[in-house]
C-alpha positions in Angstrom: 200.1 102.0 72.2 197.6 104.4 71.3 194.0 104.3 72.6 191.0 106.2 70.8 187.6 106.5 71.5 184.4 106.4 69.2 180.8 108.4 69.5 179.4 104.7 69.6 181.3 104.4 72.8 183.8 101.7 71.5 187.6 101.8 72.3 190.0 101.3 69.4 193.6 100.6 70.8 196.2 100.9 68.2 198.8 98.5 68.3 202.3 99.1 66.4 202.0 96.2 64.0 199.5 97.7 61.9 196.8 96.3 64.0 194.0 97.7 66.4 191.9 95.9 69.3 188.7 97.1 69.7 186.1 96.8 72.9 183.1 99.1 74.3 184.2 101.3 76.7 182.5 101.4 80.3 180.0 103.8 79.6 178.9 101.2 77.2 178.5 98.6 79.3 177.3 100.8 82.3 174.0 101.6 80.3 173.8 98.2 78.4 174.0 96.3 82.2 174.8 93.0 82.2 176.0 91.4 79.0 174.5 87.8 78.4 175.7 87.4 74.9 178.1 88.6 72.0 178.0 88.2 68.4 181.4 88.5 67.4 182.4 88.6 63.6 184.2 85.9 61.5 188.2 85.8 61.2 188.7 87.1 57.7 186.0 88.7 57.0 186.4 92.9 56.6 184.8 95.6 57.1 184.8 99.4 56.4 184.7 102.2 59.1 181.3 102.5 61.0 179.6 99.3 59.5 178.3 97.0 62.2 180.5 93.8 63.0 178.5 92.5 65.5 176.3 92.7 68.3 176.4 92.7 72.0 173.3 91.3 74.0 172.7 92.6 78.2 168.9 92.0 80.3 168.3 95.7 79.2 169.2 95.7 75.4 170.7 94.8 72.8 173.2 97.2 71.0 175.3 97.1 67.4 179.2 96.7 67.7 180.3 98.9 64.9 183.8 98.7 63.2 185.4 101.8 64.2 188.6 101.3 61.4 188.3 99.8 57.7 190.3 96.3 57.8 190.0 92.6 58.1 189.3 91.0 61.3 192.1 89.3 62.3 191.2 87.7 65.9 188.2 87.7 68.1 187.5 87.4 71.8 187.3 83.6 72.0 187.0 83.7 75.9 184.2 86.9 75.6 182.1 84.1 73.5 182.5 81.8 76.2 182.2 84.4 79.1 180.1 87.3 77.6 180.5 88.9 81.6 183.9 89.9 80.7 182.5 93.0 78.9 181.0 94.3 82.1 184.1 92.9 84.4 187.0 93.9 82.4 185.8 96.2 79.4 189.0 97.7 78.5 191.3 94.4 78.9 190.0 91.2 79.1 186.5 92.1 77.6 187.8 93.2 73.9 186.2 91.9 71.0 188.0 91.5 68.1 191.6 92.6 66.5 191.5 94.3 63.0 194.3 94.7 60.6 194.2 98.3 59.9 193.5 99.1 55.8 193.2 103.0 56.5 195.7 103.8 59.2 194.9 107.3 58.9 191.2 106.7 59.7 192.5 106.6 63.5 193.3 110.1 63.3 189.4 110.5 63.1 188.7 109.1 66.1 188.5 110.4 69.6 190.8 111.1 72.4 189.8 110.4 75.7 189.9 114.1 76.9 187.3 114.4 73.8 185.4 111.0 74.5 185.1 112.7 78.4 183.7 115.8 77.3 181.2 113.9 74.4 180.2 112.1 77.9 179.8 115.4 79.9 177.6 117.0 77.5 175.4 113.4 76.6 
């Protein structure tokens, strides 16, 4: 199990069926606060790398979710709908937002590492 990073500040895990999970990292939800609401997007539906799949909602903001991989959503976060606080609680486990079957695999290979994501932080 891999885990990447984007310059949106969204983790892509990549799983070894041919899936990845995706989730905002905690610098996301550090400078977005607390998260009242999440706009996750419909099982089935696909998207290509970078377009927005949904939206995340805090007291200070609100911010685009983008789809870091091209693919077809697979899953979403049924219990982040229900508890939106799970982004801010658990980010990188329990606050994920949706699974995506992977198109591209090789698109991950664009994607950040999180010695890179940390220095895209230090110099931000």
């Amino acid at each position: 199990m891999t885990i990447k990073y984007t310059p949106d500040h969204e983790w892509v895990q990549i799983n070894a069926d041919g899936t990845a999970t995706v989730g905002i990292t905690v610098h996301a939800q550090d400078a977005l606060g607390d998260v009242v609401f999440v706009d996750l997007p419909d099982v089935g539906k696909s998207f290509a790398a970078k377009e927005v799949a949904g939206v995340v909602e805090s007291v200070k903001a609100a911010a685009d979710v983008y789809a870091p991989v091209s693919g077809e959503i697979v899953e979403v976060n049924e219990a982040l709908r229900d508890d939106p606080s799970l982004a801010n609680t658990d980010p990188l486990k329990a606050g994920w937002f949706f699974k995506v079957k992977l198109s591209n695999p090789s698109e991950t290979d664009g994607l950040m590492d999180s010695t890179a994501y940390d220095e895209l932080l230090k110099n931000s």
